[in-house]
C-alpha positions as CSV (number, residue, x, y, z in Angstrom):
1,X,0.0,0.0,0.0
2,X,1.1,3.3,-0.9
3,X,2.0,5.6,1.3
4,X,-0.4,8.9,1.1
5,X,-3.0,5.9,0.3
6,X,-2.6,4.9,3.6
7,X,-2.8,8.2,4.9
8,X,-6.1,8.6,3.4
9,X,-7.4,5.5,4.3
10,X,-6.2,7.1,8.4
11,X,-7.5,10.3,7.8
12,X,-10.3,10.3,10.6
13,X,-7.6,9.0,13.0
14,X,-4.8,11.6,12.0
15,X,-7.6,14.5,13.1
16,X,-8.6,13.0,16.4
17,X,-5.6,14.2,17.5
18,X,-6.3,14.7,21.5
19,X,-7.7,10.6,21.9
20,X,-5.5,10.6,25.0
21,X,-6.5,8.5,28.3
22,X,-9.4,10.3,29.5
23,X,-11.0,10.5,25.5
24,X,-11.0,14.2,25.3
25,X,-10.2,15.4,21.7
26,X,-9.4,18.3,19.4
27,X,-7.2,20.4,21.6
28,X,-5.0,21.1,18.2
29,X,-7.1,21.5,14.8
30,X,-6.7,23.7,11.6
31,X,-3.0,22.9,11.8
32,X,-2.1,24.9,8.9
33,X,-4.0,27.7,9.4
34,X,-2.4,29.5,12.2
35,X,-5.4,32.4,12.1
36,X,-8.4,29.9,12.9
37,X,-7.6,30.4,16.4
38,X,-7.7,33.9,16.3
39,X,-11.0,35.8,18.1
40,X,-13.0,36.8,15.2
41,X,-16.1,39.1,15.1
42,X,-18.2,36.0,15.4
43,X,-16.5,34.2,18.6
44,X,-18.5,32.1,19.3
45,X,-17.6,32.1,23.2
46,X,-14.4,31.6,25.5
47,X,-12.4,29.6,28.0
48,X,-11.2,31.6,30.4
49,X,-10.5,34.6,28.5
50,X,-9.4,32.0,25.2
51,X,-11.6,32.7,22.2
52,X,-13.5,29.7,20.8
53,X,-14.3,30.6,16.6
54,X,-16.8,30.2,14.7
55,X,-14.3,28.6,12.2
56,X,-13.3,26.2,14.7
57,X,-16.4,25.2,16.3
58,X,-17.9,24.5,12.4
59,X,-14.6,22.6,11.0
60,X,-14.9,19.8,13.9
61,X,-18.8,20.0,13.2
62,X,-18.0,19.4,9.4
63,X,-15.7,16.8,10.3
64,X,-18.4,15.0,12.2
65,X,-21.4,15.5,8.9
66,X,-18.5,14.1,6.4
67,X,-17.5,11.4,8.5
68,X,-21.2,10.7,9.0
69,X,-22.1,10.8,5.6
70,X,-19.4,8.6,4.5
71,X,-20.2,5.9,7.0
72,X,-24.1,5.8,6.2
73,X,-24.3,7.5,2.8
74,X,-26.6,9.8,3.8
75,X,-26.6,13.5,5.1
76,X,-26.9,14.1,9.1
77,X,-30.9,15.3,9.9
78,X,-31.5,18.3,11.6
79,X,-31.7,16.7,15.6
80,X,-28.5,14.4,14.4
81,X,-26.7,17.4,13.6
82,X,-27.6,19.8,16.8
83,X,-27.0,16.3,19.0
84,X,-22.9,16.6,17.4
85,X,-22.9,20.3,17.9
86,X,-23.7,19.8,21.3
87,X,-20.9,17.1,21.9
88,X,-18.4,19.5,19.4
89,X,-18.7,22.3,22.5
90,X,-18.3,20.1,25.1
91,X,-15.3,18.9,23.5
92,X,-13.7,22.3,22.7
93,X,-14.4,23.6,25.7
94,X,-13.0,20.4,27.4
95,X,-9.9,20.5,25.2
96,X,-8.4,24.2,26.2
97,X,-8.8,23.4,29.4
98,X,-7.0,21.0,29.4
99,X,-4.2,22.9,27.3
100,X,-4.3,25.6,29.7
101,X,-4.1,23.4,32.9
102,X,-0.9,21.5,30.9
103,X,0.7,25.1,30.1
104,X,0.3,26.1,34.3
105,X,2.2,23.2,35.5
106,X,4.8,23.2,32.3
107,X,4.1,20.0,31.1
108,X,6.3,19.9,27.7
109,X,7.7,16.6,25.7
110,X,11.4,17.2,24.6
111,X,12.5,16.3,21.2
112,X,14.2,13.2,22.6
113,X,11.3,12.3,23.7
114,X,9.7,12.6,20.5
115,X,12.2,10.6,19.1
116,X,11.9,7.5,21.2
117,X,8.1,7.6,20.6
118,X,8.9,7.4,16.6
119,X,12.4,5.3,16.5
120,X,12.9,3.7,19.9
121,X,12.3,0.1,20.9
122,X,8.2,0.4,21.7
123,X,7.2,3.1,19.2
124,X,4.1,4.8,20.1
125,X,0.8,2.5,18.5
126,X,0.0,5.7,16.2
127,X,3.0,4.5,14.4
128,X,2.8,1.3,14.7
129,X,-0.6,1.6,13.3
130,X,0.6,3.9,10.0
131,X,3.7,2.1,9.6
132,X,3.2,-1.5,10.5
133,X,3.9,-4.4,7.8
134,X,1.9,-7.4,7.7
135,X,4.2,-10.3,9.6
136,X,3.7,-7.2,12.5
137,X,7.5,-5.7,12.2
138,X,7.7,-1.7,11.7
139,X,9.0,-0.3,8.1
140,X,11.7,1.8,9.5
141,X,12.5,3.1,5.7
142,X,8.7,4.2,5.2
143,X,9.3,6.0,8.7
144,X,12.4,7.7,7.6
145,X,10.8,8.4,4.1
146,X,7.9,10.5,5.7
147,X,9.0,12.2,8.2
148,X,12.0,14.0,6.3
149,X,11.0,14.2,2.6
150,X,9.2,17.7,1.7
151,X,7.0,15.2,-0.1
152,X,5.2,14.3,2.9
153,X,5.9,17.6,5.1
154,X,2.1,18.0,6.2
155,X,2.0,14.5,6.9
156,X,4.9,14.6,9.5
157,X,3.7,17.9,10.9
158,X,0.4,16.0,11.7
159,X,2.3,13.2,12.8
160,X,4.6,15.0,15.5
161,X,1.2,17.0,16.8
162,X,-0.3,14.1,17.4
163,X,2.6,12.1,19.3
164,X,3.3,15.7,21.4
165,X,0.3,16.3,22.0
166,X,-0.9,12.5,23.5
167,X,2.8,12.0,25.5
168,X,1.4,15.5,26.5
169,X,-1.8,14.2,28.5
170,X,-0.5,11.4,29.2
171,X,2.3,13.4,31.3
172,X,-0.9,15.3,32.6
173,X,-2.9,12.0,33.4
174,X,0.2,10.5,35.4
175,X,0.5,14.1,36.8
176,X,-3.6,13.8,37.9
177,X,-3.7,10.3,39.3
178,X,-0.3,9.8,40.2
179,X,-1.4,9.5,44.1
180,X,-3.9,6.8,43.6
181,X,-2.8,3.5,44.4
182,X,-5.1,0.3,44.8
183,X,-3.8,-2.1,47.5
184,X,-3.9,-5.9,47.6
185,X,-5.8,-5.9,50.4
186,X,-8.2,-4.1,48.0
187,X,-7.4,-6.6,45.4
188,X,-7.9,-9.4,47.6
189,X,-11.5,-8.2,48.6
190,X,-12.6,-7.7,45.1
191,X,-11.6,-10.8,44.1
192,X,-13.6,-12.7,47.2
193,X,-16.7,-10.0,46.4
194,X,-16.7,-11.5,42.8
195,X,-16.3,-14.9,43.5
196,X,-18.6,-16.1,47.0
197,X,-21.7,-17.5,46.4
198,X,-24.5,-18.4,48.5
199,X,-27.4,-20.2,49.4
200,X,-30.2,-19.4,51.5
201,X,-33.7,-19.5,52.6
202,X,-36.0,-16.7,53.2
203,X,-39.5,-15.7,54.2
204,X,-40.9,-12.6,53.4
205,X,-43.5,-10.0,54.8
206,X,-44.6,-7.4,52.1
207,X,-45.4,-4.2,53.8
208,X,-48.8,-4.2,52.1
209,X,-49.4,-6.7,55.1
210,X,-50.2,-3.5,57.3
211,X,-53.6,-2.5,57.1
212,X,-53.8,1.1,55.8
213,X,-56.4,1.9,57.7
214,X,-53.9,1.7,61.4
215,X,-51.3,4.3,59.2
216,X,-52.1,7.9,60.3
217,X,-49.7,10.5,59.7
218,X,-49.8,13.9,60.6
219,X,-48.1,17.3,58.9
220,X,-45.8,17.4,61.8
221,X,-44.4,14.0,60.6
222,X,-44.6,15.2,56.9
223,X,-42.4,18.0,57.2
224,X,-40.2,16.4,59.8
225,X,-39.3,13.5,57.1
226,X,-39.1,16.4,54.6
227,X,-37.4,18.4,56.2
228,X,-34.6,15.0,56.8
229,X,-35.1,13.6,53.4
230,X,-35.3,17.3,50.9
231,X,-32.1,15.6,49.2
232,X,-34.7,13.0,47.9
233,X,-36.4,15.9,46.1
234,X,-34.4,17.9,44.1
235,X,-35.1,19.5,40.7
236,X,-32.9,20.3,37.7
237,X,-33.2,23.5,36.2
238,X,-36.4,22.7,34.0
239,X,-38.4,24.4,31.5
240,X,-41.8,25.0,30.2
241,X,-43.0,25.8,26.6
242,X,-46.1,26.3,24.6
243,X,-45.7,25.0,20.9
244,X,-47.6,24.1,17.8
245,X,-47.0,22.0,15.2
246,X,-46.9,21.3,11.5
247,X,-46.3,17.8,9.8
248,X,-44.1,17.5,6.6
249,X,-45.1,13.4,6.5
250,X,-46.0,13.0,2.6
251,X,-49.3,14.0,1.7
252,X,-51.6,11.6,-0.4
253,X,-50.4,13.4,-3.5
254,X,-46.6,13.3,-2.5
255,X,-47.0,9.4,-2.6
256,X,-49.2,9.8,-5.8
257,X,-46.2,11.0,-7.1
258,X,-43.5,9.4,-5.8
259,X,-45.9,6.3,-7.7
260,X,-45.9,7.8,-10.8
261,X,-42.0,8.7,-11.2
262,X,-41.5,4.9,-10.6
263,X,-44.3,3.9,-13.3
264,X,-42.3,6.1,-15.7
265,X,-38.8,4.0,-14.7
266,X,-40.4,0.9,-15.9
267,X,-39.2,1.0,-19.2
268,X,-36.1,2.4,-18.7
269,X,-35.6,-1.1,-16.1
270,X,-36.9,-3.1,-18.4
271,X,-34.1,-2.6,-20.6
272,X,-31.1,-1.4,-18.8
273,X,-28.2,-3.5,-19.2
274,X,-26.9,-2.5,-16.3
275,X,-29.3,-3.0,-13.0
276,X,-26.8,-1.8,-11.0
277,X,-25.8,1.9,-12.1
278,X,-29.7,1.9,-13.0
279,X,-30.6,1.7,-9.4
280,X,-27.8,3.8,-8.2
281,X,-29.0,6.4,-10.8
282,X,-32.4,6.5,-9.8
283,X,-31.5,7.0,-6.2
284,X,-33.1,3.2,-5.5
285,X,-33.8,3.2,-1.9
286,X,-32.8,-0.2,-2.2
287,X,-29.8,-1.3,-3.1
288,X,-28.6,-3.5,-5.9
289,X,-27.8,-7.5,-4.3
290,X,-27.3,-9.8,-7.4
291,X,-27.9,-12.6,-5.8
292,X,-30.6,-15.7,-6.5
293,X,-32.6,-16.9,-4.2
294,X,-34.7,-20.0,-3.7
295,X,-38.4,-19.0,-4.6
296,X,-39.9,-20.9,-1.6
297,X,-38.2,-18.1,0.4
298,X,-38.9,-15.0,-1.3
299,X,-40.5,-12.3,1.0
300,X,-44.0,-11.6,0.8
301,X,-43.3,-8.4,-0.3
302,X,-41.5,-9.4,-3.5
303,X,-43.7,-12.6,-4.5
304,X,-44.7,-10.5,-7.6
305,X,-42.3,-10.8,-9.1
306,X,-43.1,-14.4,-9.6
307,X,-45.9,-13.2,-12.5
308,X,-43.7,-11.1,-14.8
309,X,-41.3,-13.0,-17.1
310,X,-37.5,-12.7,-17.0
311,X,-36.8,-9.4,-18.0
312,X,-40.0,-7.9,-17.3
313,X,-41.1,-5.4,-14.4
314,X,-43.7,-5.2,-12.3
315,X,-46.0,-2.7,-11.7
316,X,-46.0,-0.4,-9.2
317,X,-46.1,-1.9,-5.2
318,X,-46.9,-0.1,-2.2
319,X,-44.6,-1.8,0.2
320,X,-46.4,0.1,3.3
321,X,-43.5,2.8,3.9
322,X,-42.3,2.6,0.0
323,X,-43.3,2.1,-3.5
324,X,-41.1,0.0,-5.7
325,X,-41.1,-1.9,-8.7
326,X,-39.2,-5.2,-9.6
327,X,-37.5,-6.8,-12.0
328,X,-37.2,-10.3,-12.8
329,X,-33.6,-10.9,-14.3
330,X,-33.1,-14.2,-14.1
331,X,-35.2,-17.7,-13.0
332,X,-35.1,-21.2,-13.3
333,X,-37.2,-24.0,-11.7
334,X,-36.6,-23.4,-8.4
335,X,-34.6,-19.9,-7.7
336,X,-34.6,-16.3,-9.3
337,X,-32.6,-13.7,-9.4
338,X,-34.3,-9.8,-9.1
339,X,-33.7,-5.9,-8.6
340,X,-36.1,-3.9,-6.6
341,X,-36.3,-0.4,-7.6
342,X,-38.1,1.5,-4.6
343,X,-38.6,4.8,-3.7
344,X,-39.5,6.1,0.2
345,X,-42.7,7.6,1.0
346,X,-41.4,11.4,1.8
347,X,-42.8,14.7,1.6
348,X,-41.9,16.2,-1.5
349,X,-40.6,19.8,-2.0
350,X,-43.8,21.7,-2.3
351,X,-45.4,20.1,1.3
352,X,-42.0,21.0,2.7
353,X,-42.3,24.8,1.6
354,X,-46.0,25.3,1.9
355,X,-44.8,23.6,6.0
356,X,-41.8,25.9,6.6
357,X,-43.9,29.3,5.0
358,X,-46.7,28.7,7.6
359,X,-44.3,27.9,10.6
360,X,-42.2,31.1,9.2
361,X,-45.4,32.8,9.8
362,X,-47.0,31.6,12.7
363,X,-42.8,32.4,14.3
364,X,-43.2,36.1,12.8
365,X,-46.6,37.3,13.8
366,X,-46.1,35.3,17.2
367,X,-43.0,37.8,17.7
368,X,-45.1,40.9,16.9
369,X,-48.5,39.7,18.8
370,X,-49.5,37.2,21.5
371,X,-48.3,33.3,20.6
372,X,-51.0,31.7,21.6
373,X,-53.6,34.1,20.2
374,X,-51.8,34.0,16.9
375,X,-51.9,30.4,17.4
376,X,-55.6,30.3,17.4
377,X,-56.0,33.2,14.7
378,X,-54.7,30.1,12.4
379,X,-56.6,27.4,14.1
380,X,-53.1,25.5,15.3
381,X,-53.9,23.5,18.7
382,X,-51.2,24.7,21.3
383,X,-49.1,22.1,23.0
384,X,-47.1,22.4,25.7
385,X,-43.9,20.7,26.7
386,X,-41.5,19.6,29.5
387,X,-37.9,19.8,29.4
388,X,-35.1,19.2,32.3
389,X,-31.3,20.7,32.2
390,X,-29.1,18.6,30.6
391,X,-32.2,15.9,29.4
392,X,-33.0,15.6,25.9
393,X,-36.4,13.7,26.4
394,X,-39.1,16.8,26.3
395,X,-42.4,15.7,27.7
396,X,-45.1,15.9,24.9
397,X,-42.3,16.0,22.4
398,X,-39.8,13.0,22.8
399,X,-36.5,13.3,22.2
400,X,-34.8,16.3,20.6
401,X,-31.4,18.0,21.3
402,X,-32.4,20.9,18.8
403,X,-35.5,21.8,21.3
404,X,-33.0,21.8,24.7
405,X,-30.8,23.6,23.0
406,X,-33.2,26.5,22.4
407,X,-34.7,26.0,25.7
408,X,-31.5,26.0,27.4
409,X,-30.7,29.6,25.4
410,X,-33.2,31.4,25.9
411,X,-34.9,33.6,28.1
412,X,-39.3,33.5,28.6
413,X,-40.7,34.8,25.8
414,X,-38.8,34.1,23.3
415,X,-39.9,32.3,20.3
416,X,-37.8,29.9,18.1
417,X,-37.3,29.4,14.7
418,X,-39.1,26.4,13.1
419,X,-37.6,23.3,14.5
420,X,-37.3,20.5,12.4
421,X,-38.2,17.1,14.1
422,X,-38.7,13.8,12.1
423,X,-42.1,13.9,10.9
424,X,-43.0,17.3,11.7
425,X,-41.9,21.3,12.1
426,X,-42.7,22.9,15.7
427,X,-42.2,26.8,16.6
428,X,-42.0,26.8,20.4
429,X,-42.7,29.9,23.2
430,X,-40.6,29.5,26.3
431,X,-42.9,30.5,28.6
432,X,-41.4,29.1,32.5
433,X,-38.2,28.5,33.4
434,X,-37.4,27.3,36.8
435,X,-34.2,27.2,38.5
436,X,-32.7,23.8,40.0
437,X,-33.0,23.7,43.9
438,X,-35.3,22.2,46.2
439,X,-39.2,21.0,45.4
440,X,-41.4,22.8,47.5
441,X,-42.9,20.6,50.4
442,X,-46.9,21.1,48.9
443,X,-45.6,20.0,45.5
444,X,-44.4,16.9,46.7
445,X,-47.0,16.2,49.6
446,X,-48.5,13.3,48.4
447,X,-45.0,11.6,47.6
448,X,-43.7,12.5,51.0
449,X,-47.1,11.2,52.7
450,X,-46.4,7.7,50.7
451,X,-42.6,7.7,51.8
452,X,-43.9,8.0,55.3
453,X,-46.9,5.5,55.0
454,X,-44.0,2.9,54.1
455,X,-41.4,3.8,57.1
456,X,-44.7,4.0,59.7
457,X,-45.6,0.3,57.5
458,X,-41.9,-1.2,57.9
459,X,-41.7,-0.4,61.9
460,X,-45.2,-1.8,62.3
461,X,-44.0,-5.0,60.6
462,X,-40.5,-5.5,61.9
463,X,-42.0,-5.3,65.1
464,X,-44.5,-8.2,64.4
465,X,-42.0,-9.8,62.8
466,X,-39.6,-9.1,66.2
467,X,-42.6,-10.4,68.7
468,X,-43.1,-13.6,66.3
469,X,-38.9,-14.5,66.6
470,X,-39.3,-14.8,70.3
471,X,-41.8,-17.5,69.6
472,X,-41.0,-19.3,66.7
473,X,-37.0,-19.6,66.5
474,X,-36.6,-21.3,63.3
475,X,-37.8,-20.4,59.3
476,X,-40.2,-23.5,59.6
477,X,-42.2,-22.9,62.8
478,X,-42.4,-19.2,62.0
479,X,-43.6,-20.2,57.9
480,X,-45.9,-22.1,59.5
481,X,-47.8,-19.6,62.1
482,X,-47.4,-16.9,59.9
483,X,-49.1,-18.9,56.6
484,X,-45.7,-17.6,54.5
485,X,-44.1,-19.7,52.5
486,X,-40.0,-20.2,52.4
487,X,-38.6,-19.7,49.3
488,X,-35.1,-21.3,48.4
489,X,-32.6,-19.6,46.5
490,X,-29.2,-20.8,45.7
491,X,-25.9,-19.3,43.6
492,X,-26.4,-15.6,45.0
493,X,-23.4,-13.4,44.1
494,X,-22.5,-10.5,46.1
495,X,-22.9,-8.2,42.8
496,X,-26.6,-9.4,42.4
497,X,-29.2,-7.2,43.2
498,X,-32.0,-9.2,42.2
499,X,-33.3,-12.1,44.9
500,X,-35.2,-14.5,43.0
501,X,-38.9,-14.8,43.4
502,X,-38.8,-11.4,45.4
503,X,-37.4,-9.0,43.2
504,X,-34.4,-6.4,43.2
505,X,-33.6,-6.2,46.4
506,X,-29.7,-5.5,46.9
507,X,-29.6,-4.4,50.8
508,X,-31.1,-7.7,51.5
509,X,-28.3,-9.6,49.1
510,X,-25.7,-7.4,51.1
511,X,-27.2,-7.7,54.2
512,X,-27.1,-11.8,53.8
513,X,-23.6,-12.3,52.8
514,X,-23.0,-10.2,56.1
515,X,-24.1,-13.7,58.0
516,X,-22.4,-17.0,58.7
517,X,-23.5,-20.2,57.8
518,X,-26.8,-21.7,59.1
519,X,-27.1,-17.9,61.0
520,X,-30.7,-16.6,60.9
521,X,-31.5,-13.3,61.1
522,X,-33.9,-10.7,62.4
523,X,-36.3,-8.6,60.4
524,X,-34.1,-7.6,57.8
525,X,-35.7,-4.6,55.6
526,X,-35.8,-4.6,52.1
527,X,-37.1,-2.5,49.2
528,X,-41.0,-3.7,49.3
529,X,-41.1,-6.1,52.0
530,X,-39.0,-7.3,55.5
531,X,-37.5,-10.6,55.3
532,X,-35.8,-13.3,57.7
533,X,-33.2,-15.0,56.4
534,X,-31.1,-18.0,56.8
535,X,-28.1,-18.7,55.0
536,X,-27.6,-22.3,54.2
537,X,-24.6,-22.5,52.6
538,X,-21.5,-20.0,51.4
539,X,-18.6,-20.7,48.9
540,X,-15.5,-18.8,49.3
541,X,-12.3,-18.3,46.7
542,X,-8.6,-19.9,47.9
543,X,-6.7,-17.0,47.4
544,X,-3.8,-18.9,47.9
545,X,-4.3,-21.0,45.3
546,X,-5.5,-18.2,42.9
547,X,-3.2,-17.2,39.8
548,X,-1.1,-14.3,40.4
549,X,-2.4,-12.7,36.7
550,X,-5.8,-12.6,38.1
551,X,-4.8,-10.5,40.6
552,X,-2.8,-8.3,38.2
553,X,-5.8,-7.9,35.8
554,X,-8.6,-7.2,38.6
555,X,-5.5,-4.6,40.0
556,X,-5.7,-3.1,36.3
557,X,-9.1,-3.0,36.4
558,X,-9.6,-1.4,39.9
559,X,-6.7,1.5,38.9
560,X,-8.6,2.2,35.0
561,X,-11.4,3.1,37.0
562,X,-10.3,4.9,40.0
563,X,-8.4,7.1,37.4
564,X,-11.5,7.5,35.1
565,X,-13.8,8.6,38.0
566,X,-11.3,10.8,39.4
567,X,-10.2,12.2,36.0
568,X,-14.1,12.8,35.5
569,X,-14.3,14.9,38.6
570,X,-11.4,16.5,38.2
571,X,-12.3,18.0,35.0
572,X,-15.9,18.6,35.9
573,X,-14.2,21.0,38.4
574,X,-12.2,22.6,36.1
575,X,-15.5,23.3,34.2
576,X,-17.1,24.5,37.5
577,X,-14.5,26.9,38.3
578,X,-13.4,28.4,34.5
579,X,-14.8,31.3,32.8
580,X,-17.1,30.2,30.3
581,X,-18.1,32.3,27.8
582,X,-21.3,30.8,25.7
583,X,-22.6,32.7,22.7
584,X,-24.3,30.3,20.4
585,X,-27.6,31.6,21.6
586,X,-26.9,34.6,19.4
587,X,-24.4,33.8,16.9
588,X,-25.9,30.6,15.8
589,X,-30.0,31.5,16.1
């Protein structure tokens, strides 16, 4: 393989140039233009003082559509494309952070450094990946060749970014988690958590067992356990929106037409020589395959072409979501070979403009006048919506990064441009916006009562429960006076948190491996119900018979995610205490 081919073929990897431990990326991007970093009249925001361009911000979205597009053969849609801008900001804003924080503590990689990465006994796997050969050895001459001939300068200036820049955050990472250490105590303890087992018996007591009619509680109560429990009900910043609609599904004359087009191909199919540039031509929704297939398994869909002779096309199906038509190439006795021409039932041009001119208007009255009334003046039904901070499912919507995003922007009142959804356009009012924090006590009053119903439920039980022990000292005599029958489970692990034939139920799973052997306990409470157990049987790990490797990977393991969930933090602090600067809201409307 040649080399710029390969290049080519590596071109997605070469620009992720920042995949570094902790996965952030695109710290370094328009590499040879020197000026895209540059604040511009349209900036669209700033780190910490650090412009973030418009130029930047839309290369890395580009990079996304054309990767996109090249994978799927399609263009990104509207809510795929505000879903990548979304992650592009995150990223960019992630990125010179991360810069910034590596130029504070002077974290540099020296040339010989750089060297040993490209030429020394372990080269880095970016090189090992361009420059490999196929028994697994490097090409040291294709190495030489492209980092000094003029040839391929770009090439090695986008090579040595990339090595810099990942020994860069890897010095940073090691920097970062340097002081976390797992022991082999902690080792040891993971392994025995992974590996005991038990079996046990258990009888349980659902708290519905409490009449409801004993439970009173009072508002003294109510507050007390709200007042004790208000982390249990917190809000995220959420908003509220009034919004109307207008479909762009095909009309009855869009698939009328979409019909005809595909009666006026059948000629054309008929006597192409070549199906497949015909179908590619035409835009065939479905692909040409080629292939024959045995007529006792041709899908329902397609049995028609069984009546046309080879050669011949059908007339036009309606396949439900497409049309098509299909042509019999080839058949014998028992197989036949066929090309489906088919087009997708989509709104055509015209429904899409006469859609977007009416949401265009409904958005520029709306600003001059009252939404809702102008809403009305043009008999639209008025929906409202649902939307949480950082959630793209919208209540009365569905999912939709494009509405958060305007949501999240914009202050009440405002009104959005047309938003283009799936199978429809919406124009949206902002209308409430409330700010994260604590839910009110009356909001959540009849939650609260229900938390409290349970707790007052659960001591009344464990109580009975308590009274009945001191009577019946085993699981049988008690299953017997209490008319419950015990259930017998067996290969619990200590990371289930299902018990079978009670449901999830983890405390109770944690609480059991807590007991010895043939140990029964009290009341033990659970997530629906109290239980007595008794453990019947437990299986432990040798760990002096265990393989050291095991060891080694579950110590690899335990470090990979300390550092991830540490290096998660860390950065979410360095978002929480940087100077962000956000003006897509205006710059990008």
């Amino acid at each position: 393989m040649g080399v710029m081919t390969k290049f080519r073929d590596n071109t997605g990897v070469i620009l992720w140039i920042l995949i570094g431990s902790f996965g952030l990326l695109w710290v370094v991007m328009d590499v040879f233009d020197p000026n895209a970093l540059m604040m511009g009249p349209r900036s669209l925001g700033s780190v910490n003082g650090e412009p973030i361009s418009y130029e930047e911000y839309n290369s890395r979205v580009q990079y996304y559509s054309n990767a996109y597009s090249q994978q799927t053969g399609q263009s990104m849609n509207p809510e795929l494309r505000a879903a990548y801008e979304s992650q592009v900001w995150e990223e960019i804003v992630s990125a010179k952070l991360l810069e910034q924080k590596m130029d504070e503590l002077g974290i540099t990689v020296t040339d010989d450094e750089l060297l040993d990465m490209v030429y020394g006994e372990n080269p880095d796997p970016l090189i090992r990946q361009y420059f490999q050969r196929e028994d697994g050895t490097i090409d040291r001459f294709m190495v030489q060749n492209v980092l000094s001939d003029e040839q391929y300068s770009q090439e090695a200036i986008a090579i040595e970014l990339q090595l810099r820049q990942k020994r860069r955050q890897e010095k940073l990472s090691n920097y970062i988690t340097s002081g976390l250490q797992v022991t082999q105590t902690e080792i040891e303890r993971e392994f025995i958590r992974r590996n005991t087992f038990a079996e046990l018996e258990y009888l349980r007591f659902p708290f519905s067992d409490v009449d409801e009619s004993t439970i009173q509680v009072s508002d003294v109560e109510l507050r007390s356990y709200y007042n004790a429990n208000k982390e249990l009900y917190t809000q995220e910043k959420s908003y509220r929106a009034n919004f109307v609609r207008f479909s762009i599904l095909p009309t009855t004359e869009d698939s009328a037409i979409i019909r005809e087009e595909l009666e006026n191909l059948r000629a054309d199919f008929a006597t192409t020589e070549n199906d497949s540039v015909f179908l590619v031509l035409q835009q065939s929704s479905t692909p040409y395959n080629g292939i024959s297939v045995d007529k006792d398994d041709l899908r329902e869909e397609y049995e028609a072409v069984l009546s046309v002779e080879q050669g011949e096309v059908t007339d036009v199906l309606d396949l439900g979501t497409s049309a098509a038509i299909i042509k019999n190439i080839s058949e014998d006795r028992n197989t036949i070979q066929f090309a489906v021409m088919s087009r997708i039932y989509e709104a055509l041009p015209a429904t899409l403009n006469e859609a977007g001119e009416k949401a265009d208007e409904i958005q520029y009255f709306a600003e001059e006048n009252d939404f809702i009334e102008e809403a009305n003046r043009a008999e639209l039904t008025v929906g409202s919506i649902f939307a949480t901070d950082g959630n793209t499912f919208i209540s009365g919507l569905g999912n939709s990064q494009q509405v958060l995003d305007f949501l999240s922007r914009s202050e009440v009142g405002d009104i959005s441009a047309p938003i283009e959804l799936s199978n429809e356009l919406v124009v949206m009012q902002l209308s409430e916006v409330t700010e994260e924090g604590y839910r009110p006590l009356e909001e959540v009053r009849s939650q609260v009562e229900a938390a409290v119903r349970t707790e007052k439920r659960k001591e009344v039980l464990q109580a009975q429960i308590q009274e009945w022990l001191t009577q019946h000292n085993d699981l049988a005599s008690l299953s017997e006076a209490t008319n419950k029958s015990i259930e017998t489970v067996d290969n619990v692990s200590t990371n289930s948190t299902v018990l079978r034939g009670a449901g999830r139920e983890p405390e109770v799973i944690g609480y059991a491996f807590g007991m010895e052997v043939n140990e029964r306990s009290g009341p033990v409470a659970g997530e629906s119900a109290i239980y007595v157990l008794h453990v019947t049987n437990k299986t432990t790990p040798n760990l002096a018979t265990t393989n050291p490797d095991t060891f080694e990977n579950i110590r690899q393991q335990l470090e990979q995610e300390l550092n991830n969930e540490y290096l998660s933090v860390w950065i979410s602090q360095l978002k929480a205490e940087a100077d962000i600067i956000d003006n897509r809201s205006v710059l990008l409307q």
